[in-house]
N, C-alpha and C positions, 0 to 999 in steps of 0.2 A: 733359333732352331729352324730349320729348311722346311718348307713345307711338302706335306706329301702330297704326290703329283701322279698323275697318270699322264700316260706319253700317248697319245697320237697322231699319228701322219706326220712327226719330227716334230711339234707346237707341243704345249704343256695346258693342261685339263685343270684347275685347282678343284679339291673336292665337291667342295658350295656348288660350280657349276656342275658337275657329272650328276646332278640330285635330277637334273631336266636330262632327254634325252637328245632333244634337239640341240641344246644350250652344249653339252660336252661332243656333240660332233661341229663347233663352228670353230675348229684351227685346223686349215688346211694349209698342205705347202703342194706345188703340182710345182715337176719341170718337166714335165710334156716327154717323159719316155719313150714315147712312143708314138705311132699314129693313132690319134683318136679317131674313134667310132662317130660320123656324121650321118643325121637324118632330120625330117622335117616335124615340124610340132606337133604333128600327130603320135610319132614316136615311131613310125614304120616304113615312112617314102624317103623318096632323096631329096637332098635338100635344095632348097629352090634362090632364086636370084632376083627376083622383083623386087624393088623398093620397098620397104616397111617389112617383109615376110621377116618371121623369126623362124630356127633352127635350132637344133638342138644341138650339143659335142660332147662326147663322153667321154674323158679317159681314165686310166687305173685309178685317180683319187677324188675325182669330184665330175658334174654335171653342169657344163654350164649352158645359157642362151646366144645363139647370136643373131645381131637384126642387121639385116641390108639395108646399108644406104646408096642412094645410088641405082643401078642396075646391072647387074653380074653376071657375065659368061662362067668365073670359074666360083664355084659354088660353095668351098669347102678351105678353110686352113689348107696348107701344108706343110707335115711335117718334115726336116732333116734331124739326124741324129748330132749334127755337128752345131747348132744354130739352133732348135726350136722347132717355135710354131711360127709359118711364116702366114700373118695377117693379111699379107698385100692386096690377095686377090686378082683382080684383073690389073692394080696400077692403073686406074681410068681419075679424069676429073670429076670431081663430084662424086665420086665411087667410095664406097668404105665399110665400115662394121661397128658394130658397138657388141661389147661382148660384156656378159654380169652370170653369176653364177644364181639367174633368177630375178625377177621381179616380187614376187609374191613375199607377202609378208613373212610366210616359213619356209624360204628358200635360208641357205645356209649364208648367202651372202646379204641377208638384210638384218637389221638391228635397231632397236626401237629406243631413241634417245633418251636416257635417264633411266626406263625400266633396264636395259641392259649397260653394265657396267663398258669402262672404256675399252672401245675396238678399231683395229685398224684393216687397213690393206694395203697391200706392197706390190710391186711386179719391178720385172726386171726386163729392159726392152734397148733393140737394135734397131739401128736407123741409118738405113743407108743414104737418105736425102735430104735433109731439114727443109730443103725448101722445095720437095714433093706434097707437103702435107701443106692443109689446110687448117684442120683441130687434131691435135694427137694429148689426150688428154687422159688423168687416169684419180678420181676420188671417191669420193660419196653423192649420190641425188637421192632427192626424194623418191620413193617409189611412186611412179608413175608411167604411162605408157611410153611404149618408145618413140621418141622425135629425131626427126629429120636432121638436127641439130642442137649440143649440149646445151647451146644459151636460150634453149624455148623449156629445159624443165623451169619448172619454177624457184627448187633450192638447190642447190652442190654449193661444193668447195672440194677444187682439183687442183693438179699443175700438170701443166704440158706446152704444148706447143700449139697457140691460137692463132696464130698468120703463117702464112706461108715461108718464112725467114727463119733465123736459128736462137732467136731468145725465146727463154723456159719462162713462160707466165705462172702466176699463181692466179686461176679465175673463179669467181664466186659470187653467188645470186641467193634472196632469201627471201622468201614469201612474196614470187612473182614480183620482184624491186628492179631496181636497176642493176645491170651487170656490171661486174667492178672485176679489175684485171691491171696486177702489179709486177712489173718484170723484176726476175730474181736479181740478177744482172749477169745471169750464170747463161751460156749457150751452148746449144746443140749440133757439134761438129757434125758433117756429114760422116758414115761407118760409125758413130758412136756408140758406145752402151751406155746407158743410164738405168739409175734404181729409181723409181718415182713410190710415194707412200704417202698415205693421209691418215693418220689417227684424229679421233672424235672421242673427245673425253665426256664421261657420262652427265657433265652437264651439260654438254652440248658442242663445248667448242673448238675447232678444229685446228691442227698443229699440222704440216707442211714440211716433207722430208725429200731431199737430193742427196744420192748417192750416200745413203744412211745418215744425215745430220742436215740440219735446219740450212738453208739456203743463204746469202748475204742478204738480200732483201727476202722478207718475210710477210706475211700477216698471222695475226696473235688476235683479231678481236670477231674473227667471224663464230656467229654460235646458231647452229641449229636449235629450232624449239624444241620444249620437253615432250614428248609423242610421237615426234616426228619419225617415220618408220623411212630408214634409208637404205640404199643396196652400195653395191660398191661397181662401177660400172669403169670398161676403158670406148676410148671413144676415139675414133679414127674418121677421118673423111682426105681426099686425095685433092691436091691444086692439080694443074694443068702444066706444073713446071717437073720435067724432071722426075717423077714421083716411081720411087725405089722399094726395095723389098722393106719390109718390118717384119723383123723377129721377135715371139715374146719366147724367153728364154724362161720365164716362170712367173706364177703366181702365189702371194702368200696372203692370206685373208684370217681372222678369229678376233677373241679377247686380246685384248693387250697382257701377257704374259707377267703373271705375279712373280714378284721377286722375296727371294726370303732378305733379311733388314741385315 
């Protein structure tokens, strides 16, 4: 028999969780309709371009953060109605953004490994240059502050793009270890779209998706600890070759969606 469901923002609610109020607002879907509303972490100025500063972006279905890497003349996404959200920025070396719907433990985009049942994230992204970029990555970390660079958190598991060249890494770090990074064998044409997505099963361990289905090379044995409070973060920074627009065409974040048997 199907389960009853409650529908929001296009994701599906099982009852168990709508009992929390927090717990039944974490399935969002965003494709950036629109221009979002940017300001600075205060909540009131404009947003700013130093290295490290975070920033706020709001649009019709969620809140997220973003942190400057690098140093930035232009200060804000922008959006087209044909394409997105264009992340690029300035297109500078060493220039980028890290963007998460939060750091904080009751942000919608973090979840606490084992208390919360299995959850993922997804995005969907455009990529004018593969070998503009430096880290173009998009999983889970630990909640913790923002770095300058994905491989100084201490845990993730992502896939993206870790060199400046066009193979899709799966990269991952746990308890401040050694950084370990397994090419899919899959690449990233210049103009391409790809879907990137990480699910985190509620014991901990995390599954790796291209283009909605498990990659040719994979990994299967990385597992976050039980408590481990994670966000879901994408992570951009610019090489010095070449480095072109990036479009995010959408974001999808929550529970992994109960199926009736």
């Amino acid at each position: 028999m199907a389960l009853n469901r409650r529908h929001l923002h296009g994701s599906y609610v099982d009852p168990a969780a709508s009992l929390s109020p927090l717990r039944s607002r974490r399935f969002v879907r965003d494709y950036f309709g629109v221009q979002p509303v940017c300001y600075d972490d205060l909540g009131y100025g404009n947003p700013t371009g130093t290295g490290g500063d975070t920033n706020m972006m709001q649009t019709h279905n969620c809140s997220y953060e973003y942190n400057i890497k690098g140093t930035g003349t232009v200060l804000r996404p922008v959006w087209t109605a044909a394409s997105g959200l264009n992340i690029g920025f300035d297109k500078a070396d060493d220039d980028g953004v890290e963007i998460t719907a939060g750091i904080g433990a009751l942000s919608l985009g973090s979840f606490t490994v084992g208390a919360d049942r299995s959850f993922y994230a997804k995005t969907k992204i455009y990529l004018a240059d593969s070998s503009g970029t430096d880290e173009l990555v998009f999983g889970f970390r630990k909640n913790e502050a923002y770095a300058a660079a994905h491989t100084s958190y201490t845990d993730y598991a992502a896939i993206g793009l870790i060199t400046d060249d066009e193979d899709i890494y799966i990269t991952t770090r746990i308890n401040s270890g050694t950084a370990l990074s397994i090419d899919t064998t899959h690449d990233w044409d210049d103009e391409a779209t790809h879907t990137l997505e990480v699910q985190v099963n509620d014991d901990g361990y995390a599954r790796f998706y291209l283009d909605d289905a498990p990659p040719d090379v994979t990994k299967t044995n990385f597992q976050f600890d039980a408590d481990d409070v994670v966000n879901w973060f994408l992570f951009l920074v610019f090489d010095d070759t070449t480095p072109g627009d990036v479009f995010v065409n959408s974001f999808e974040f929550g529970y992994v969606p109960r199926r009736a048997e």
